[in-house]
MIVO-721744 format. One record per residue (C-alpha): residue in one letter; y, z, x. Coordinates in steps of 0.2 Angstrom, whole numbers, plus 2048, in hexadecimal, padded with zeros to 3 digits. Last residue first. Example, Ala and Ser with C-alpha at 12.3 -4.5 7.8 and 13.67 -1.06 7.14 Angstrom:
MIVO-721744
S7FB824844/A7EA82783E/
This chain:
MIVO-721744
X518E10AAC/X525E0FAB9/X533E02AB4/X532DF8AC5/X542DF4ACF/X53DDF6AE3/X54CE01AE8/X542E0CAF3/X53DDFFB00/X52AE02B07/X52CE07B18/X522E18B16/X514E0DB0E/X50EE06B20/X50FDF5B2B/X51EDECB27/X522DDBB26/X526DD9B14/X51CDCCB0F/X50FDD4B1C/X511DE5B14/X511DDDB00/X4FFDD4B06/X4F6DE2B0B/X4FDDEBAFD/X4F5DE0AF1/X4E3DE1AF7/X4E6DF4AF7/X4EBDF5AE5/X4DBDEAAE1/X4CFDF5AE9/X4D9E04ADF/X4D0DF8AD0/X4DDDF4AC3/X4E5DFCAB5/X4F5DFDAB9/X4F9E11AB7/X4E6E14ABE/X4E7E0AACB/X4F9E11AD1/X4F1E21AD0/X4E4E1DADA/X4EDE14AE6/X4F8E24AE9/X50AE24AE0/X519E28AEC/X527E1EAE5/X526E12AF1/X513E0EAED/X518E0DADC/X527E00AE0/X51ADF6AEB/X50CDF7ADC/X51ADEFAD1/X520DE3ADD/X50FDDDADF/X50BDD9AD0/X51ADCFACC/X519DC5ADC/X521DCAAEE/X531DC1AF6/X53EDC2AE9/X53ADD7AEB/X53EDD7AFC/X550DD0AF9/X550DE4AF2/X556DE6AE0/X56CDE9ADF/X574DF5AE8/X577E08AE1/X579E12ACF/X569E1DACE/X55AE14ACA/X558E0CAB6/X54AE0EAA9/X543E21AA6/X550E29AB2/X55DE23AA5/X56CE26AAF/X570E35AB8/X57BE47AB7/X56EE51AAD/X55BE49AAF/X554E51ABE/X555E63AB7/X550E5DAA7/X540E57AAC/X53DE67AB8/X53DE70AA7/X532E63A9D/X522E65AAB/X516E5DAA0/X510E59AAE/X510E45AAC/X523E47AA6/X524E51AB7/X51DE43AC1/X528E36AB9/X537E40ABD/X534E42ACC/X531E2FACD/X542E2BAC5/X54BE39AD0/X541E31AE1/X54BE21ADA/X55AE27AD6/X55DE2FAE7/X559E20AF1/X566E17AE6/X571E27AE8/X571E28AFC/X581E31AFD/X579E40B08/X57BE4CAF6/X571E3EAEE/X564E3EAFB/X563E51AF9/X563E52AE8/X554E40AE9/X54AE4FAF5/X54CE5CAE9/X545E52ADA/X537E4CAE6/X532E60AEB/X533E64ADB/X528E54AD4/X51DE58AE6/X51AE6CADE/X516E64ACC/X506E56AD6/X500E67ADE/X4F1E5AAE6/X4F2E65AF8/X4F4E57B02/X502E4EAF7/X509E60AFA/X50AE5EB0E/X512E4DB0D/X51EE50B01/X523E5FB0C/X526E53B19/X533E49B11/X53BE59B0C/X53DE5FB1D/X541E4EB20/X54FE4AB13/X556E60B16/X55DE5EB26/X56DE54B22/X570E60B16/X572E70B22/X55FE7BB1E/X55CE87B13/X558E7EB03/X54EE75B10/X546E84B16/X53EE86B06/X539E78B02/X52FE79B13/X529E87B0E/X520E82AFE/X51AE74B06/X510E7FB14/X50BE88B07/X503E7BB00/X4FEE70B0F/X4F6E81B19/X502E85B25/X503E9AB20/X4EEE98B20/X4EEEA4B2F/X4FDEACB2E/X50DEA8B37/X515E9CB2B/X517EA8B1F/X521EB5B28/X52EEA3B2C/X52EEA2B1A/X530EB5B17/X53EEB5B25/X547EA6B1D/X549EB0B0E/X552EBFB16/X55FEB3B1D/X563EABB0F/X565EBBB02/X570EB2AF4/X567EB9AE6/X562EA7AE1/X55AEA1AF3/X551EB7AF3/X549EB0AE3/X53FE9FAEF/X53DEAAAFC/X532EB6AF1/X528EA9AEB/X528EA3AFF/X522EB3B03/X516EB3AF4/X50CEA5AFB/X4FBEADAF1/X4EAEA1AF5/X4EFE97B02/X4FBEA5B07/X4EFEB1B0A/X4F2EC3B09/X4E2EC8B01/X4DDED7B0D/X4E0EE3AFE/X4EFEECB04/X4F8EDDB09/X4F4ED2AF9/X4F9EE2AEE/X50DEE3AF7/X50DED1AF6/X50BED2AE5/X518EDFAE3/X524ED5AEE/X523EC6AE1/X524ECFAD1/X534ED9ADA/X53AEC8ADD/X538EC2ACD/X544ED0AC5/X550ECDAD0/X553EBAACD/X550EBDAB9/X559EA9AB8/X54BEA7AAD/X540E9CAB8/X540EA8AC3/X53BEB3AB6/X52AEA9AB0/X528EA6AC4/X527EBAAC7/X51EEBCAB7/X510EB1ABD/X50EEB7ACE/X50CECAAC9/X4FEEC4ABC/X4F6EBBACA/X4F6EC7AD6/X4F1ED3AC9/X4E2ECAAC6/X4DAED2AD7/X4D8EE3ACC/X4E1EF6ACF/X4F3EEFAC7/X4E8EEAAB9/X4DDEFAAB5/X4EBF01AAC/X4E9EF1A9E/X4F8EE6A9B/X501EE6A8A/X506ED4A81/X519ED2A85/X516EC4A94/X50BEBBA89/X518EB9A7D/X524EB5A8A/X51DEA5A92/X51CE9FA7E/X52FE9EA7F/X531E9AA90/X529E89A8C/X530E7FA9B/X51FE78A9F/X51DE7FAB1/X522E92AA5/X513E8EA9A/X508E8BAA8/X50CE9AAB2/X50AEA4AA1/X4FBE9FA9C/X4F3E9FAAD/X4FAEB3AAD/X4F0EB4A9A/X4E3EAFAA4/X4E1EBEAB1/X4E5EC9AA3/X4D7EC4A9A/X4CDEC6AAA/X4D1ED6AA9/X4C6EDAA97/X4BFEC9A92/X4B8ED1A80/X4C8ED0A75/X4C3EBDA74/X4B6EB8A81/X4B4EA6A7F/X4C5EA4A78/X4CEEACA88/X4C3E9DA91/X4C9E8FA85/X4DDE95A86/X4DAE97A98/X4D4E83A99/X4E0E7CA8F/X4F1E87A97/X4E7E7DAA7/X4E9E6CA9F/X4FDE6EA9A/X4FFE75AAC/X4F8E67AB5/X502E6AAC6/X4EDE6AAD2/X4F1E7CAD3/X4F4E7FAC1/X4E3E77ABE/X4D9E7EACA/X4DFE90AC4/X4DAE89AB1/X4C8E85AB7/X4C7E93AC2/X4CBE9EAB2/X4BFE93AA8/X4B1E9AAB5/X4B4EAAAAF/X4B6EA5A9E/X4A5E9DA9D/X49EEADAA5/X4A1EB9A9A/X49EEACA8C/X48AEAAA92/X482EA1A82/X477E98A91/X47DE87A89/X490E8EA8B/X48BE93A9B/X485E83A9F/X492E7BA9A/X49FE85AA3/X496E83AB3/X497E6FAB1/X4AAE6FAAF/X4ADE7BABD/X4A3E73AC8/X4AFE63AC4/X4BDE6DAC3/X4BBE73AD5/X4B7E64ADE/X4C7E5DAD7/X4D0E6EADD/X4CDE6CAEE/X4DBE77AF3/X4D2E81AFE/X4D7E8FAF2/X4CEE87AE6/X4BFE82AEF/X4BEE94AF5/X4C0E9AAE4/X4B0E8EADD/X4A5E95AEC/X4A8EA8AE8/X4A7EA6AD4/X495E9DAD9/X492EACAE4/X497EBAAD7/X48CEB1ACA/X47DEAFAD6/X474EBEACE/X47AEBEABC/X473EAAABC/X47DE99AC0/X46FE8FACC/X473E8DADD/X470E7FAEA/X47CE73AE2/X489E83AE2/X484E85AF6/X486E72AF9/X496E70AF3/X49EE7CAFD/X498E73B0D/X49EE64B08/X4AFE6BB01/X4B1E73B15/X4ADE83B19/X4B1E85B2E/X4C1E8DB29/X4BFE9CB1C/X4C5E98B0B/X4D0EA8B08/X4C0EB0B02/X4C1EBDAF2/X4ADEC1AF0/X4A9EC4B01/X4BCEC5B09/X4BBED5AFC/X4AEEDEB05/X4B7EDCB17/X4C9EE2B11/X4BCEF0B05/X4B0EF6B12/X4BEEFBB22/X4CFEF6B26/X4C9EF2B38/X4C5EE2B34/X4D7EDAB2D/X4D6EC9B29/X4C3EC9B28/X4B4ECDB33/X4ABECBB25/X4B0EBDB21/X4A9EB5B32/X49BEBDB32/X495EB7B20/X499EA5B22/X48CEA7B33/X47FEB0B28/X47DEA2B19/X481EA0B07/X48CEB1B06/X489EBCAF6/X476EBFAFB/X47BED2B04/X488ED9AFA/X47FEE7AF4/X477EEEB03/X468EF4B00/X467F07B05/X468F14B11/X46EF23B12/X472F2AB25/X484F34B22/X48EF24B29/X484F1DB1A/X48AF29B0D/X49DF26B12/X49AF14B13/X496F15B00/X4A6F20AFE/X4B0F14B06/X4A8F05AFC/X4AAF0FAEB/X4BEF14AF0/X4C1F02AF2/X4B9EFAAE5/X4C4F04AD8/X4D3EFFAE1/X4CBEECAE3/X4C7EEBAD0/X4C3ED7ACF/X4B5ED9AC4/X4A9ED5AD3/X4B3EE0ADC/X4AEEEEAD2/X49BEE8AD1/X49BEE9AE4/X4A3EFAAE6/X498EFFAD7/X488EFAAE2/X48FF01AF1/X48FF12AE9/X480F10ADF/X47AF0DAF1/X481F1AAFA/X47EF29AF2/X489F2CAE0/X48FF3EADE/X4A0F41AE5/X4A7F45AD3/X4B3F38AD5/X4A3F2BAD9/X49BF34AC7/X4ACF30ABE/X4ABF1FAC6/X498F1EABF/X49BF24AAF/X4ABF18AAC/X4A0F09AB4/X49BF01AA3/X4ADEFFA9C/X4AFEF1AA7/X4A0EE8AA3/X4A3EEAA91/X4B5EE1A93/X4ACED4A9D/X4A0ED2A8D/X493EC2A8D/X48EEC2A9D/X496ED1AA5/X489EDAA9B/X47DED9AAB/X486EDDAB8/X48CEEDAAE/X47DEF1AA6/X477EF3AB8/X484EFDABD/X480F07AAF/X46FF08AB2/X472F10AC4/X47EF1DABD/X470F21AAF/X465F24ABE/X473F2EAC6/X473F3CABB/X473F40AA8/X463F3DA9E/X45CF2CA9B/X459F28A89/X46AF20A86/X468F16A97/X457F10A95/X45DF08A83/X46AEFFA8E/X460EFBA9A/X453EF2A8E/X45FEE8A82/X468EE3A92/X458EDCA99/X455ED3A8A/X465ECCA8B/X462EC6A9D/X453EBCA9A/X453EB3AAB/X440EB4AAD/X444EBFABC/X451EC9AB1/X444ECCAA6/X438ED3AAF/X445EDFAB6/X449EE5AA4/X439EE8AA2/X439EF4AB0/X446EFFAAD/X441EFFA9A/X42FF06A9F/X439F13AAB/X443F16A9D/X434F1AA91/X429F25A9E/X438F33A9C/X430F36A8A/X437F2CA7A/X440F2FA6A/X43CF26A5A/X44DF2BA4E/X452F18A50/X465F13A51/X46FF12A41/X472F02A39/X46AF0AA29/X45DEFBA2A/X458EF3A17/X463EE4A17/X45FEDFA29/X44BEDCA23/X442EDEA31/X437ECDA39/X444ECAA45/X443EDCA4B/X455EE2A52/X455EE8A41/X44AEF6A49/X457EFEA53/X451F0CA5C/X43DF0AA5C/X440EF8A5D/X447EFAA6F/X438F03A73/X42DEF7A6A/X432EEAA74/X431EF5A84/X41EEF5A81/X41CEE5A82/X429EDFA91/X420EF0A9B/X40EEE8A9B/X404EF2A92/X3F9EFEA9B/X3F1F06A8A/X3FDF16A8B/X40CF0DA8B/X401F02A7C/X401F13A73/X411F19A78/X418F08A72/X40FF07A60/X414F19A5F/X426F15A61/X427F05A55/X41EF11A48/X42CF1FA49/X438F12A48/X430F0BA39/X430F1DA30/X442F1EA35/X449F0DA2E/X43EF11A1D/X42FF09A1C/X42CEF8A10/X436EE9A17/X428EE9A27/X41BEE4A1E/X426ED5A13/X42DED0A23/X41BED2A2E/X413EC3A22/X41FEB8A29/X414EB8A37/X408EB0A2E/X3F3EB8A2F/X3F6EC9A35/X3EFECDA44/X3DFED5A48/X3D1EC9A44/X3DAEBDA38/X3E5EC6A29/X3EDEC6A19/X3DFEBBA11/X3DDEC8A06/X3CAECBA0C/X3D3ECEA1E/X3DEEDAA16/X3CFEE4A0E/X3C6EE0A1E/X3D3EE7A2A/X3D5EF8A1E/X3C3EFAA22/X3C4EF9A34/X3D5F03A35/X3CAF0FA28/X3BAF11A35/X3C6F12A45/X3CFF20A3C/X3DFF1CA37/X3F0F24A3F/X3F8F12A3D/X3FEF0EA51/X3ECF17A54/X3E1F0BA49/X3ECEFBA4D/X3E9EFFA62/X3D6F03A60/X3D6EF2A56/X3E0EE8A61/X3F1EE4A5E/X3FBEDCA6A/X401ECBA62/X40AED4A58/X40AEE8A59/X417EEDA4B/X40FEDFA3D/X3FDEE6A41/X403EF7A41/X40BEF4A31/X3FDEECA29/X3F2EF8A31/X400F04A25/X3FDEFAA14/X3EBEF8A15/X3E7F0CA16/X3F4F0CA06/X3ECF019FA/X3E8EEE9FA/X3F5EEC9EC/X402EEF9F4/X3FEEE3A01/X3F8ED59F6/X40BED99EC/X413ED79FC/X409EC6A01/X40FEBF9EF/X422EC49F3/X41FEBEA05/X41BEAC9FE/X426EAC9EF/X436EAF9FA/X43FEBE9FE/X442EB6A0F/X43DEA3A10/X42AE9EA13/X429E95A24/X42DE81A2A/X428E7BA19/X419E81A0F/X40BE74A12/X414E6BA1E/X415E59A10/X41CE68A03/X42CE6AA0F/X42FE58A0F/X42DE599FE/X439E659F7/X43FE779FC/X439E7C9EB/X42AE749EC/X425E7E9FB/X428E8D9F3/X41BE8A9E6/X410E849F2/X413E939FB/X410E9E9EB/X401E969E7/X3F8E949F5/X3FDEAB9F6/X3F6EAD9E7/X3E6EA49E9/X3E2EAB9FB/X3D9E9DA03/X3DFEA8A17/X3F3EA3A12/X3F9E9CA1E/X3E9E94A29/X3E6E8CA15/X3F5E83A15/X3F4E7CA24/X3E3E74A21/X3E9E70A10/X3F7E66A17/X402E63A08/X403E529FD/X40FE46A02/X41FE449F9/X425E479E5/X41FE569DC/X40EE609D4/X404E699DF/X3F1E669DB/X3EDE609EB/X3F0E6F9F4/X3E5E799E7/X3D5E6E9EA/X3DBE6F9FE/X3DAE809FB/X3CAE839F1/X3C5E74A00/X3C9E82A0E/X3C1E90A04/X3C8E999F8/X3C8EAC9FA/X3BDEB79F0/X3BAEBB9DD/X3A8EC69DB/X3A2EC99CA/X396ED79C6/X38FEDC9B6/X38AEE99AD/X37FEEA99C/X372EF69A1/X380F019A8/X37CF0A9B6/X38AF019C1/X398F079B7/X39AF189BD/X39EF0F9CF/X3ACF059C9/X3BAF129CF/X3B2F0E9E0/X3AAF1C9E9/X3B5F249F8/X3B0F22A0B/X3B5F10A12/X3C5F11A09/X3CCF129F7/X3D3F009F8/X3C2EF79FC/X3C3EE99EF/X3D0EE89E1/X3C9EEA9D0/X3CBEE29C0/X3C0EEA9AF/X3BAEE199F/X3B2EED995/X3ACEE2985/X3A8EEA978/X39DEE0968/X394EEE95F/X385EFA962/X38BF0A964/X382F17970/X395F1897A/X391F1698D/X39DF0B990/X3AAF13985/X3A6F2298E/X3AAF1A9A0/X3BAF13998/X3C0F27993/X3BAF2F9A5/X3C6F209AD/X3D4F259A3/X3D3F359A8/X3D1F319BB/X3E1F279BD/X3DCF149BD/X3E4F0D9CE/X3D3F069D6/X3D1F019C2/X3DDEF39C7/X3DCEE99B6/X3D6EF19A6/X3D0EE4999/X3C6EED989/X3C2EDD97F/X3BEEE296C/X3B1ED8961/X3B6ED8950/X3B4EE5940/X3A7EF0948/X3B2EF0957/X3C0EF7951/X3B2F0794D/X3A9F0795C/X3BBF07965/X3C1F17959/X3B1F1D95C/X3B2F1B972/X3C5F22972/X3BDF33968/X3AFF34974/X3BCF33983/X3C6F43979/X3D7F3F974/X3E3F4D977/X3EAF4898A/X3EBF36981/X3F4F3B972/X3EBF33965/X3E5F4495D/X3DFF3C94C/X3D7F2E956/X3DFF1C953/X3D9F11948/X3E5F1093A/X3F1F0C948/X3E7EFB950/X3E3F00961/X3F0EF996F/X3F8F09970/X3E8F12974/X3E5F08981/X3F8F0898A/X3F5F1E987/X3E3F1A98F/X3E9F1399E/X3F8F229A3/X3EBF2D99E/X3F0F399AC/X401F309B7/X3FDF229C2/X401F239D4/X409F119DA/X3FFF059E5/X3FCEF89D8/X406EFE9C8/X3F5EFF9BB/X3F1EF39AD/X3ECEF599A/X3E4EEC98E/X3DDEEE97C/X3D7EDE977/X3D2ED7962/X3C6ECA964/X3C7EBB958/X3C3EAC963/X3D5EA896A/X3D4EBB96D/X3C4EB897A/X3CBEA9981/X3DCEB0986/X3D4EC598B/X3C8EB9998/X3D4EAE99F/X3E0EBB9A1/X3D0EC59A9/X3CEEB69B6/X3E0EB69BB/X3DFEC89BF/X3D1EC89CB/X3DBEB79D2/X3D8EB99E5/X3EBEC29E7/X3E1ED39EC/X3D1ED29F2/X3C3ED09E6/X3BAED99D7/X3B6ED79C5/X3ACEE39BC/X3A4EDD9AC/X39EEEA9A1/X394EE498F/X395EEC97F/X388EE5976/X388EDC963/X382ECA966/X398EC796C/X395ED0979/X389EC8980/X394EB797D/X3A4EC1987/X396EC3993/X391EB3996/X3A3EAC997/X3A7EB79A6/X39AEB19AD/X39FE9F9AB/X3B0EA49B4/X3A9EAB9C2/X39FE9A9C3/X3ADE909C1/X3B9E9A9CC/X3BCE8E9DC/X3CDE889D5/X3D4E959C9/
């Protein structure tokens, strides 16, 4: 009631007209929710607190009202003994209503209060406008409520008959004004600061009901939210947008769809656009806006709160709201929109609940019935490029998959599926997979040109499909050899030309498009690419869909290169930013290269870690690469000694396209060890041979990367077959990176197990040195434990028991509890005591505590690093004090350290 003195003063003037013996009219009109109905409460209160007898009735806003549907609630309120004869309202004449008022009112003045006369039905209407005009003098006071402007621009107002009255009068009840509202803000009751007025009153326009409904909510979410003048936005099916749906429905049906266009269009609306999107004529869109702006609903041509476009948009049925989303975008297509606009409306057209402002409860989770011309994927097309520059790449994949189920049959939908397929490869590999079934099936049919073709033979590889990739990039050169033309789609995956020509050349150049294609995305770390160099391409590029397959590129290459520090550090970073960027597809590709860093660098227990976060990422969405981490599951399982949860992976079913994808190599590789480990000699050989088999065919027979002879080598030892083994090591050894440290380790176990025992110390000797280069620190534990059996086998047990204790050190820190066992039957304590031998060195009396035990770590083949880190003390510290051990000693390098320094090693 703030701001309603004088409204209310005239209403008191003509109840005391009245009461000198005239019937008075009073028409009160405003907007909805701006108090028309408080101030005839008020009215019907004070007049039956002074005697008057009141016969009211209301109209259902917005709802048809059945014939003499107000006069039946009249007639009811009537006492009985006064009621016409015929008090059936569709019997009771208008001059038969007025005598029996005339005659109530002879005994005490009567209120006649009808509220919402817009709704009045047209008989009850006829009976009031008789009462008014009744030649009776007594005290009768028509009291009617109307809402402003509902009928429309055209039609009289159902106050109209009213206006000749000699005794009518006009009230008019608008909005507050910014100090109504501030009055009204100050006035909420409750603990904290007061609420902002000013904010409050850009909410709500100074509509009374809607102040009062988010001040009410307000102080129900408590003061802090009471100090923002309504909290950070009014909650869903709360007062606020129950009050601003009872305004809409109350400021008729014309109101009620602009509301919707407004609410469909946004920020875009414009009145030519609102009027069209509604089906109004310019005159009733123009109409319709002031009723809503006299409501406080709206500012120019946009509703006044966005959350006003929930309770708009809650009304139509999922159908007719599609229906409106798709004319609102063929009318703003037509207007020269940018494409982000009108795609938006597009995509709402089919699935509306993917409106924030829609209520979910209400969609049938159905698609959209709107359908679209051919101008609607072109539209998508090219939204979905916009976004992909801003970097919005789940609104691009909204687009190109709505342009795709509106596309017809041909190679356009094949071009947008190998889109979707880059794209979904984000969040769902699996999805990404299934994406290029239409497009293999068209490249079986012979129908993709060349560069849908080369762009699938790209996107295959991508996904580690070589087969698949194979038969796309043949085909592709097919087309071009025939004179197409188009971009080539692995162009940008190498970070300069030079790098680029020397892959592409390749292990094997004349085997065409796919050995030279996959050196792009599968390197075997090409010489010439050092860490540094590595390093400066991933600082140089940022982690989006388009540099994915480089970054991937660059991290494998440092893997393979066996700089696998460098590679979990980028890995590490990658992976939070993908987590940041909500990008799980590519969280778990990277946590692949984390895990295969891992297991490479002997840390078994930490790579099972990473795969089982990266399978967790993606759960049943990972498709291959799934498979690729279940195989780091099992190596890593199997290094650890637990067979038991090796073999539950190994049970779980493979998918077809496995044997056709790059992670086969891997799962190949996995088993084999898993059997080897098992005593299943045969059965890991034939793991071993059918990875080799792959590598060949695919150009990826690199040792650094797959040392599958020696795997082999290594089940051939156990089957008996010596000499067959020694030709795979010595076939390894010929290829390009068959000398690299690790494989070159590998071997030269290998051809110690080989070799006559007086042989195998310094073949063993100096595969300790090749695998301390490559960082494998559970390949130097084996290669330790074989060296102390060889030592021990030469009659050289203290030596023996020594290298045994340190193996045994190393493989405890591995987690490696197989190899542990293996060096532990037929030995002392491995943990306190060497093997049985002489007495401690007379080198020992000659150094100090400290140094004795960084000389007996030294010995044992610990790094200064590591022998920091164990003692707790600078590695600047560790070399001060071996400076000082080699002159005490009088030698001049760590080789010459004495093995039978006693130290119980951390």
């Amino acid at each position: 009631m703030f701001e309603r003195e004088t409204q209310w003063g005239r209403l008191q003037e003509a109840w005391q007209d009245c009461g000198d013996g005239r019937t008075v009219v009073v028409l009160v009109e405003g907007a909805a929710g701006c108090g028309t109905t408080q101030l005839l409460r008020r009215l019907t209160r004070h007049a039956a607190d002074r005697g008057a007898h009141i016969l009211h009735a209301h109209t259902a806003p917005g709802s048809p009202q059945p014939p003499h549907g107000v006069l039946r609630r009249l007639l009811h309120a009537l006492p009985v003994e006064l009621r016409p004869p015929h008090a059936a309202p569709g019997r009771c004449s208008p001059e038969e209503f007025a005598a029996a008022v005339g005659t109530l009112a002879a005994r005490t003045p009567v209120v006649v209060c009808v509220d919402d006369l817009q709704d009045c039905d047209p008989p009850s209407l006829e009976h009031l406008v008789q009462l008014s005009r009744s030649p009776h003098r007594a005290p009768v006071l028509l009291a009617l409520g109307q809402v402003l402007g509902v009928r429309g621009p055209h039609a009289p107002a159902p106050g109209a008959p009213f206006l000749h009255h000699e005794e009518f009068r006009r009230i008019r009840v608008g909005r507050l004004s910014p100090r109504g509202t501030a009055l009204a803000a100050a006035s909420a009751t409750g603990t904290g600061p007061a609420p902002d007025a000013s904010r409050l009153y850009e909410r709500t326009g100074g509509n009374p009901l809607l102040c009062k409904a988010l001040l009410d909510e307000a102080e129900a979410e408590g003061a802090a939210a009471r100090g923002e003048g309504g909290g950070p936005g009014p909650a869903p099916e709360g007062p606020f947008l129950q009050a601003a749906a009872a305004c809409l429905r109350r400021s008729g049906p014309a109101a009620g769809r602009l509301a919707q266009a407004l609410a469909v269009l946004g920020p875009d609306a414009s009145a030519d656009r609102v009027a069209r999107t509604a089906g109004l004529t310019p005159r009733t869109a123009a109409h319709a806006r002031d009723v809503l702006d006299a409501a406080g609903l709206v500012t120019r041509w946009h509703l006044r709160h966005p959350a006003v476009a929930a309770a708009v948009l809650a009304a139509p049925a999922p159908h007719a709201l599609s229906a409106l989303y798709a004319r609102a975008a063929h009318i703003l297509h037509a207007d020269g929109a940018p494409a982000a606009t009108t795609a938006r409306r597009l995509l709402l057209a089919h699935n509306p609940a993917h409106d924030p402002a829609h209520n979910p409860a209400r969609s049938t989770g159905r698609p959209g019935a709107a359908a679209a011309d051919g101008w609607a994927v072109a539209v998508l097309v090219e939204a979905a490029r916009q976004a992909l520059v801003e970097d919005d790449s789940a609104a691009a994949v909204d687009c190109l998959r709505l342009a795709r189920r509106l596309s017809a049959p041909g190679p356009g939908r094949c071009t947008l599926d190998l889109r979707l397929a880059e794209l979904v490869r984000r969040t769902d590999p699996a999805q990404a997979e299934q994406q290029l079934t239409a497009p293999l099936e068209a490249l079986a049919r012979g129908e993709l040109g060349y560069g849908d073709a080369a762009l699938l033979g790209r996107t295959l590889l991508a996904q580690g499909r070589i087969e698949q990739a194979g038969a796309a990039l043949e085909h592709a050169e097919r087309r071009r050899a025939a004179g197409e033309r188009g971009e080539d789609p692995l162009r940008g995956l190498l970070p300069s030309a030079p790098a680029c020509a020397d892959l592409r050349g390749g292990p094997a150049p004349a085997a065409g498009p796919l050995r030279a294609a996959t050196a792009l995305l599968w390197p075997p770390a090409p010489a010439g690419r050092d860490e540094a160099a590595v390093d400066r391409v991933l600082k140089d590029t940022p982690l989006t869909h388009r540099t994915l397959d480089l970054v991937l590129r660059e991290i494998r290459t440092l893997v393979h290169a066996d700089h696998n520090d460098r590679a979990l550090v980028w890995c590490q970073k990658l992976q939070a930013e993908a987590d940041r960027e909500r990008a799980p597809g590519w969280f778990a590709a990277l946590g692949l290269l984390h895990a295969q860093a891992l297991l490479r660098l002997g840390d078994p227990r930490g790579a099972r870690q990473a795969a089982a976060a990266a399978t967790e990422a993606v759960e049943d969405r990972g498709g291959l690469v799934l498979s690729a981490l279940a195989a780091v599951e099992i190596a890593a399982h199997t290094a650890t000694g637990e067979y038991d949860a090796a073999a539950r992976h190994l049970e779980l079913p493979l998918p077809d396209a496995l044997f056709g994808s790059v992670h086969a190599l891997d799962q190949l590789r996995a088993r084999g060890h898993y059997y080897l480990a098992t005593h299943h000699h045969t059965a890991a050989l034939a793991e071993f041979l059918d990875a080799g088999r792959l590598a060949r065919r695919w150009g990826l027979d690199h040792p650094r990367h797959l040392p599958w002879r020696t795997d082999a080598a290594g089940a051939l030892l156990h089957l008996g077959e010596r000499e067959r083994a020694a030709r795979l090591i010595a076939e390894q050894g010929d290829l390009p990176t068959g000398r690299d440290p690790r494989p070159q380790g590998a071997a030269l176990r290998l051809r110690a197990a080989l070799a006559p025992l007086a042989e195998r110390p310094g073949l063993l000797t100096r595969a300790l040195e090749e695998l301390r280069r490559c960082g494998d620190r559970l390949e130097h534990a084996h290669a330790l434990a074989d060296l102390a059996d060889a030592l021990q086998l030469a009659d050289e047990g203290n030596r023996a028991g020594i290298l045994a204790r340190r193996a045994w050190h190393l493989a405890a820190d591995c987690g490696a509890r197989a190899l542990c066992e293996r060096i532990r039957p037929g030995r002392t304590d491995l943990r306190t005591t060497a093997a049985a031998g002489p007495g401690p060195s007379a080198a020992a009396g000659r150094l100090t505590e400290p140094e004795q035990r960084v000389a007996a770590l030294a010995a044992f083949g610990y790094t200064n690093r590591e022998i920091s880190a164990k003692l707790y003390v600078t590695t600047s510290t560790i070399e001060q004090h071996l400076t000082k051990i080699y002159r005490k000693l009088g030698i001049s390098r760590r080789s010459q350290l004495p093995l039978d320094l006693e130290y119980d090693v951390p």
